[in-house]
N, C-alpha and C positions, 0 to 999 in steps of 0.2 A: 744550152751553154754554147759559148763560140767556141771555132773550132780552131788550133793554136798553130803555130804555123814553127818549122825548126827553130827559130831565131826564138822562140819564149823558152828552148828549154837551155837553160844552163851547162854548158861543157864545164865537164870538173876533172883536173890532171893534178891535184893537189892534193894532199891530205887537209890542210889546215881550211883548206875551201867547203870540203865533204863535212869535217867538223861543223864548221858555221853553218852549213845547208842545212844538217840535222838538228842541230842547238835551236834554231826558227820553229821546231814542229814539237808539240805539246807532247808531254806524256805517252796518253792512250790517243794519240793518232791512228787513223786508217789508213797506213800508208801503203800506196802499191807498189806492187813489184814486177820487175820483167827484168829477163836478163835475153845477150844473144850471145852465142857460142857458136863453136865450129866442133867438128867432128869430124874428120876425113880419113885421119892417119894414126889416130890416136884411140889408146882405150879411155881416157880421160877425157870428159870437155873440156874442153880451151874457153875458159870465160872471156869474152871481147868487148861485152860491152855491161853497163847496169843504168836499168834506167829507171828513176821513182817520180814518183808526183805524189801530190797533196794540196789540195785548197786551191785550185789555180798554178802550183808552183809543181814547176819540172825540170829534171835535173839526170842528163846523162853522164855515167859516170865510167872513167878510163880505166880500166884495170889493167894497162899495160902499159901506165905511167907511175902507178907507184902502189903501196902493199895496201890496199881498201879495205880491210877483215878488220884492222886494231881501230879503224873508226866505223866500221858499221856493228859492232856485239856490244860495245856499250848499250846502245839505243835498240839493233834489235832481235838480239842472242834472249836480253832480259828486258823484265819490265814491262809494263801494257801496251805498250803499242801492238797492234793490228799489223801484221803484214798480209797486207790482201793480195794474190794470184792467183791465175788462170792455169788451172791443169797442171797442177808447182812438179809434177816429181821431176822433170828433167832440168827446170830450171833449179831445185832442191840441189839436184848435182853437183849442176855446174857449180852451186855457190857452198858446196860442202867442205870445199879445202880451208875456205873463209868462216861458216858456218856448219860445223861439225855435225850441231843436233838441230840443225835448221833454227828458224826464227820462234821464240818462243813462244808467241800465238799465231797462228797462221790458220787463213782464211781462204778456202780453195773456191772462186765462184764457177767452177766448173762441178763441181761437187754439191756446192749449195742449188746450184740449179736442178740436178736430181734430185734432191731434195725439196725442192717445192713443185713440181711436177710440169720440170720444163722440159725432161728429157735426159737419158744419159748420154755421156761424150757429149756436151752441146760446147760447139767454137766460140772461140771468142767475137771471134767476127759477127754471130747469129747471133750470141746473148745481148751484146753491145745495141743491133739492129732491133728487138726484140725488145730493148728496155729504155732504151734511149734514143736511139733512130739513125742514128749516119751509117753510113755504109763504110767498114775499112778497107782501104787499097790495101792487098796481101803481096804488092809487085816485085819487095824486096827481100821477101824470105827467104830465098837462097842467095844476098849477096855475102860476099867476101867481108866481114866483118872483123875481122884483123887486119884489113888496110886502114893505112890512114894516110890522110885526112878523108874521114866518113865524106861521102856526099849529102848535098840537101834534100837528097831523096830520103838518103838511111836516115838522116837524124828526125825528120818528120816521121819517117814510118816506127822507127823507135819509139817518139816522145804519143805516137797516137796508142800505142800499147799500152800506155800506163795513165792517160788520161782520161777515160771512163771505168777505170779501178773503182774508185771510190763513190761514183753515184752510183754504178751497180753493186757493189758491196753493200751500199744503204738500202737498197731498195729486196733483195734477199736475204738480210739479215733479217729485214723487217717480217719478211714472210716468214721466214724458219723462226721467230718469235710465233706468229699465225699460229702456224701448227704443232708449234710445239714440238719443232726439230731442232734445236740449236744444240742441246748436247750432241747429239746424234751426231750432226756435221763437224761439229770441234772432236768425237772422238775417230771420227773417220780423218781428219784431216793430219790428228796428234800420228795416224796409222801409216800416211802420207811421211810423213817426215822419220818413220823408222825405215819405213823400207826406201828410203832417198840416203839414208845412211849406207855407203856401200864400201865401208873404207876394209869390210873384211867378207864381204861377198856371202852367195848362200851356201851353208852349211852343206847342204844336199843337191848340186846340181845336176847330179844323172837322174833325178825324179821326173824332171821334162824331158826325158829320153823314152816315152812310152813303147817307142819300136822294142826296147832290152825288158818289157817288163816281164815276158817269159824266160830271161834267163836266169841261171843258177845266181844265189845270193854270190856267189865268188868273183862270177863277173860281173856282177853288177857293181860289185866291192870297186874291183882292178875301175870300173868305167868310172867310178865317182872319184879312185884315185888319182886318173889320168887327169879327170876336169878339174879340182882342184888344183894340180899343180899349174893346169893353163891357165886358170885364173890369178893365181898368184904370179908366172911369169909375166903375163899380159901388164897387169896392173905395175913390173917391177922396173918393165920395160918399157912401156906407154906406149904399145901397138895394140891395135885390134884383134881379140882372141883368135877371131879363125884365120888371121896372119901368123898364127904360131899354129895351129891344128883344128883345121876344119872337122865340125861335128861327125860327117860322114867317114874319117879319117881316125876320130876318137872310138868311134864305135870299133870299127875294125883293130883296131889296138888291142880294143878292150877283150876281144872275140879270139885273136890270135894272134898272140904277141908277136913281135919278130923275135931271132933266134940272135942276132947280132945288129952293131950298131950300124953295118955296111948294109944291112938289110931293110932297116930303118931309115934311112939314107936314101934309101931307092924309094922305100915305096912312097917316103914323104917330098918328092920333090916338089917344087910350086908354092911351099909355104915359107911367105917370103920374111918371117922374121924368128923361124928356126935354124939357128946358124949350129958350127961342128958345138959349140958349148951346150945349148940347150937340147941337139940332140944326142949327145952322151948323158946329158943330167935324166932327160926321159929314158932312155933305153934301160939306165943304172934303176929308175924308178918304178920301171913295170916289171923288170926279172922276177922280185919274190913276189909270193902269192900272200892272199891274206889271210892274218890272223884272226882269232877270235875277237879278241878287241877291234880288229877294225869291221868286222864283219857282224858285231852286235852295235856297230856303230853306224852302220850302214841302213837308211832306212832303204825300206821295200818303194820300187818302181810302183806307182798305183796301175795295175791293171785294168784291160776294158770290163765294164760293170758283166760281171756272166749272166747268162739267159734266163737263168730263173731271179737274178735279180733286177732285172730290169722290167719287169710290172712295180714293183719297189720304187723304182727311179723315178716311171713314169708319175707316183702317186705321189710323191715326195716334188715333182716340177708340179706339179698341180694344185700341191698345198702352197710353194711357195709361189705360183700364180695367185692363189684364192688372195693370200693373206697380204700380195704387196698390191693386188688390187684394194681391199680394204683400208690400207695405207696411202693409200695413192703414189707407191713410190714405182721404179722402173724393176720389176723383176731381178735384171741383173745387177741391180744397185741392192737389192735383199740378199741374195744367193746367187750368184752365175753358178751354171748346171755343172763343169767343172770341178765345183767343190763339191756340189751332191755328191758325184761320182768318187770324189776323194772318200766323201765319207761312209756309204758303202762299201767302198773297198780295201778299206784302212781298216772300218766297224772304230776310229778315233774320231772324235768331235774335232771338224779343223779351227786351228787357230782363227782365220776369216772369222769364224761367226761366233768369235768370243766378243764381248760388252754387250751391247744393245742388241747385236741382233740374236744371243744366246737366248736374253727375254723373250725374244718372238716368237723363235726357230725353235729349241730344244726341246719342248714338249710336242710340241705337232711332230715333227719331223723322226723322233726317239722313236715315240709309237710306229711309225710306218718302216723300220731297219727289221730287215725280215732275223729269225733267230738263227 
């Protein structure tokens, strides 16, 4: 295929233009997707740009010229269309304020390429080289994508993003037909667009705090209290969490409160978007200790696997070597050892390896959970 130059893709600052672009492309289109955003200052991405192609036809699209959601979930919220991208969760994000529950088929060829035993994480730059041949210039990945007018640099490196979408989408789709992966990848991909959902963050985020997993259930309560609420400031405020309380700073809270808010005051200086409000709203939020209710709500820090289980572990990474060699998939595309570890030390079946990989995993893996 030739290879297209910025002048073939379409600049779109219009709704009524975005409409016609879309109305041109059939039904169940393969349509690709690429978005660029910025992230500097913000807990939110900044969507700057969107870019699709289809058939020859590409089409960069303004999202800070007018509201682009009420014409792109007609076509691809619902309905068959195909939205095919590369490694979607961050782009998921960016286009979450538009797309709530993401696109309603979505095609990740960074996913489907582990899936036919190309490799886990493979770039798009390599799958592209690898399945079609050009080499992409990566020169503009860090520019300034909320200036405008774009240069002819950005809009070519944009519109090169989305035009080998859909002859690699063909060509992996074709494969995971092969083997007999296609659900597998559509239900990895449906898994993709929950946790791209982040409009109410996770439940439990002191569970990534393994340094606290020896402490008492109380603090580890208070630590999951504290991260909640920076979550929820961050998100209210649209600053970067650890501009409101760096993790090293949450812990310490968590461990020993301050006694006042002039105390808190002191020891938090440097975090540049806890002003006198948020930190009386914190100091007021760590005083009482917690309840039962919150403390049977609180799940347990997973601890490191203890000594007598980890001949367990090792048998358990061994099975799930044997069996994703058998499969020919990538080990940590089956199990990453992380969730082993969750699930000895939980003795819970993690959510991870519920659908298809329950099939695989649960009998092999049960057996080898020491009593």
């Amino acid at each position: 295929m030739s290879v297209p130059t910025a002048a073939d893709a379409t600049w779109i600052d219009r709704r009524d233009t975005l409409e016609a672009w879309l109305a041109e492309l059939p039904a169940d289109a393969a349509l690709g997707v690429d978005t660029e955003f910025m992230r500097r200052n913000t807990f939110h991405p900044q969507l700057a740009l969107l870019q699709l192609g289809w058939n020859g036809r590409y089409a960069l699209v303004d999202p800070l010229a007018f509201d682009i959601g009420s014409a792109l979930r007609p076509r691809l919220a619902t309905g068959p269309m195909v939205t095919v991208m590369h490694s979607a969760g961050e782009d998921l994000e960016a286009l979450a304020p538009l797309l709530p529950q993401g696109p309603g088929t979505l095609f990740d060829t960074q996913i489907a390429a582990a899936f036919v035993g190309m490799g886990l994480g493979l770039s798009y730059r390599a799958l592209v080289a690898e399945l079609i041949g050009p080499e992409l210039d990566k020169g503009e990945t860090r520019s300034d994508w909320l200036q405008r007018p774009l240069t002819e640099s950005q809009r070519l490196y944009a519109t090169l993003d989305v035009v080998y979408l859909e002859p690699v989408h063909a060509q992996l789709a074709a494969r995971l037909a092969e083997r007999g992966r296609t659900a597998w990848h559509a239900e990895d991909c449906e898994r993709l667009k929950r946790r791209a959902d982040t409009h109410e963050g996770d439940p439990q985020p002191h569970r990534s705090f393994r340094a606290a997993a020896d402490w008492p259930r109380a603090q580890q309560a208070l630590l999951r209290r504290i991260l909640l609420w920076r979550d929820r400031s961050a998100r209210t405020l649209d600053r970067p969490r650890s501009w409101l309380l760096e993790d090293a700073l949450a812990l310490d809270f968590a461990q020993n409160p301050p006694s006042s808010v002039a105390e808190l005051d002191q020891r938090s200086r440097g975090q540049r978007a806890l002003r006198s409000p948020q930190r009386a709203e914190l100091f007021e939020l760590i005083r009482p200790g917690p309840d039962a209710e919150e403390l049977a709500a609180t799940a347990a820090i997973p601890a490191p696997v203890p000594g007598p289980a980890k001949k367990a572990l090792a048998a358990m990474k061994d099975t799930v070597d044997r069996l994703a060699g058998e499969l020919d998939l990538p080990a940590g595309l089956l199990c990453p050892r992380k969730v082993l570890e969750e699930c000895l030390t939980t003795r819970e079946w993690p959510e991870f390896l519920e659908g298809w990989r329950r099939d695989v995993l649960h009998g092999p893996l049960s057996a080898l959970l020491p009593d």
